[in-house]
C-alpha positions as CSV (number, residue, x, y, z in Angstrom):
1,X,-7.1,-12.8,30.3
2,X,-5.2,-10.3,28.6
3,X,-3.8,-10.8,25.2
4,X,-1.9,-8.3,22.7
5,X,-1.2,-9.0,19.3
6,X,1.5,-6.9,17.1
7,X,0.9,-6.2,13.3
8,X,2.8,-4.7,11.0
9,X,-0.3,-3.2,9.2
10,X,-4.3,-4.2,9.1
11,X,-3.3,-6.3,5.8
12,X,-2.0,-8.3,8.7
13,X,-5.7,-9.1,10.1
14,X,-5.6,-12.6,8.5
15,X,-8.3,-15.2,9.0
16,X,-5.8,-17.0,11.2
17,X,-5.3,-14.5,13.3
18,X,-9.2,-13.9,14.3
19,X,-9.3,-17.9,14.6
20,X,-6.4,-17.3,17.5
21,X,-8.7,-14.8,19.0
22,X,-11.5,-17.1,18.7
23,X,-9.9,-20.4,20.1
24,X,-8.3,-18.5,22.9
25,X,-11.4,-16.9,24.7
26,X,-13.8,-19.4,23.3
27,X,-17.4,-18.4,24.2
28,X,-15.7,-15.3,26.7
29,X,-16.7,-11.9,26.5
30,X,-14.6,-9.7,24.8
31,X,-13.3,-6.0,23.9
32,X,-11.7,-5.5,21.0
33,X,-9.5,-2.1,21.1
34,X,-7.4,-0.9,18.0
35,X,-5.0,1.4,18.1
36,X,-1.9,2.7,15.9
37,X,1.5,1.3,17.5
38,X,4.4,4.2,18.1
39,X,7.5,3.8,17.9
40,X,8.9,4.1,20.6
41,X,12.2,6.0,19.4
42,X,9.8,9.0,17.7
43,X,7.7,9.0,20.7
44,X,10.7,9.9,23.2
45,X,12.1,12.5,20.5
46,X,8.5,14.2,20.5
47,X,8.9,15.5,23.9
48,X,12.0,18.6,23.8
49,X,13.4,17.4,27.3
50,X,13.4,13.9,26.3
51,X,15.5,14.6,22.8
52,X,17.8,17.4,24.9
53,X,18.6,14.4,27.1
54,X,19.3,11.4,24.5
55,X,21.2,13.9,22.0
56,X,23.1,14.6,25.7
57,X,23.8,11.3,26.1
58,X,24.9,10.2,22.4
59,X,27.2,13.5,22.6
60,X,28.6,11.9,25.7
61,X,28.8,8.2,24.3
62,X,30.6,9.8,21.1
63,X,33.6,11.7,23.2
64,X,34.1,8.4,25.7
65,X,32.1,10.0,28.6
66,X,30.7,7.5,31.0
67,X,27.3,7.4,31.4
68,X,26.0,6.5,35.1
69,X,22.6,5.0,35.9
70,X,21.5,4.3,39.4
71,X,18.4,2.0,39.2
72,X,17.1,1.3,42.6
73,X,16.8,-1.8,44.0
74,X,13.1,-3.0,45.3
């Protein structure tokens, strides 16, 4: 089982929340993994090809362009 909780910040880390944990895989083994959440916004605007093509697209959004995307079907 695979489970993913979201927290604003370690304050979040409540007793509740481990008791979750706890009732949900029971006597289970487990790994616990913590890592820092990105936003996903800043993340795309760290990579230069990524920023050149949202600031692209918001340029075209402002002066009416249309903006086509193919997304294949499966």
């Amino acid at each position: 089982m695979y489970t993913t909780y979201h927290l604003q910040s370690a304050d979040d880390i409540t007793e509740d929340v481990v008791k979750a944990i706890k009732t949900a895989f029971k006597s289970k083994p487990i790994k616990v993994t913590i890592e820092e959440e990105v936003d996903a916004t800043a993340f795309l605007m760290a990579n230069p090809l990524d920023k050149a093509i949202i600031m692209a697209s918001i340029e075209q959004d402002k002066k009416g362009e249309s903006i086509l995307v193919s997304i294949p079907e499966e």
